[in-house]
Phi, psi and omega in degrees: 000151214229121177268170175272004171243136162239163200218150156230121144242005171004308173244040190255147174260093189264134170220126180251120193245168217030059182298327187295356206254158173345287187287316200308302183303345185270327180296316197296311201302343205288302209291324189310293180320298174245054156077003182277174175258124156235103169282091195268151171244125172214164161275005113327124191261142168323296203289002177299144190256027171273304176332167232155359168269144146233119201256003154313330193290131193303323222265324172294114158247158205227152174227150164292190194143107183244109199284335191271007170247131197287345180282308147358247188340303209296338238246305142011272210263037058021306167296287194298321186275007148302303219278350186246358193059010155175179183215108195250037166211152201186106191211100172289073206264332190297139202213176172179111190236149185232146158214210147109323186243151149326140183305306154348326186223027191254101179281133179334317158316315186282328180344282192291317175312306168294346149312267179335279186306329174271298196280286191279326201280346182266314205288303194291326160304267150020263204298316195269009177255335180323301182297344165281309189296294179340284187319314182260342172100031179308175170247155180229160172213137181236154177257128170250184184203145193285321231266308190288008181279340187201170190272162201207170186266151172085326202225012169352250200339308196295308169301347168273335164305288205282358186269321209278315173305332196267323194264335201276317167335274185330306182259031166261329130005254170316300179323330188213089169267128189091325188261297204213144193243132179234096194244173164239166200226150211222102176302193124286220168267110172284140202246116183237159141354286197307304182303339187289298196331304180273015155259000210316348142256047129221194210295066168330305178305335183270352177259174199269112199293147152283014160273316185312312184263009150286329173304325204268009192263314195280319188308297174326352182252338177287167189267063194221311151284028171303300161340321177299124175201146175095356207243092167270117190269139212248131184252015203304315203088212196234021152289000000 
């Protein structure tokens, strides 16, 4: 597919987590396109017949990989930086959504699931990707949700995960100011598989392709956003 943009990373290390998932794989296709080595993770394996990376590409290396566990993760980006010598991109991509009940009736399980997979897993990627994104002036990217600007009925937790994902961005900012530029980035409704399904009447034409908002994951890692740091970018479509 022929983009609205040209971008070169050629001699960029881009990591991506939840490569295996809609936006991760469209985020891997997007960076592939413009010439980066993308070292994608997920705990999902490609070969998962759910999976949605093709990890065929000489340019793709896949690492396996459970982001909500820190022993995980160090061992993840331990590899990739043996095996590539740096990491100048970090696009926390790995998600997850739950809803349908009141807080009242929300079991503590889903609490924490959506906390990890949303939350811990952009904190543990981060942190153990930082010290290479130092080294090269990188960028990070986190996924937020348009959900989390404000509170709503049925899905509490998951909109306090994605508010916590929008500040941890912010202060990972501030924190490597000069060094390492860190933005987010705050969907709508992503129009995927998993969503039609669990939707299937409603206005599919009005949600947001994930290629459209890989374009704007890559632009925000270019140096065309160097100035940008700090930034939650509203990926919405025109609904």
């Amino acid at each position: 597919m022929s983009r609205s943009f040209d971008v070169d990373f050629s001699d960029s290390v881009v990591v991506v987590t939840g490569a295996c998932g809609a936006l991760g794989s469209a985020v891997v296709d997007r960076f592939v396109q413009a010439g980066a080595t993308v070292c994608g993770t997920d705990i999902v394996n490609p070969d998962d017949e759910e999976a949605l990376l093709d990890a065929g590409h000489e340019s793709v290396h896949f690492y396996e990989g459970d982001f909500t566990d820190e022993t995980d993760v160090e061992r993840v980006m331990a590899a990739i930086t043996d095996d590539h010598g740096r990491i100048d991109t970090l696009c926390a991509i790995a998600g997850t959504w739950r809803g349908g009940d009141p807080i009242e009736e929300t079991d503590v399980e889903t609490f924490e699931l959506l906390f990890d997979v949303n939350l811990k897993t952009m904190f543990l990627a981060t942190k153990h990707a930082l010290p290479a994104l130092k080294r090269c002036e990188g960028t990070v990217i986190a996924v937020s949700s348009r959900s989390s600007l404000e509170g709503g009925e049925g899905d509490g937790p998951y909109r306090a995960a994605k508010a916590g994902v929008r500040r941890l961005t912010e202060t990972v900012a501030a924190e490597n100011t000069g060094s390492v530029r860190a933005n987010a980035i705050m969907p709508s409704v992503i129009d995927t598989p998993a969503n039609r399904e669990a939707m299937p009447d409603a206005d599919h034409e009005s949600w947001v392709d994930p290629d459209d908002i890989a374009d704007v994951v890559v632009f925000l890692c270019s140096s065309g956003a160097s100035v940008t740091s700090g930034a939650a970018v509203p990926v919405y479509g025109t609904a």
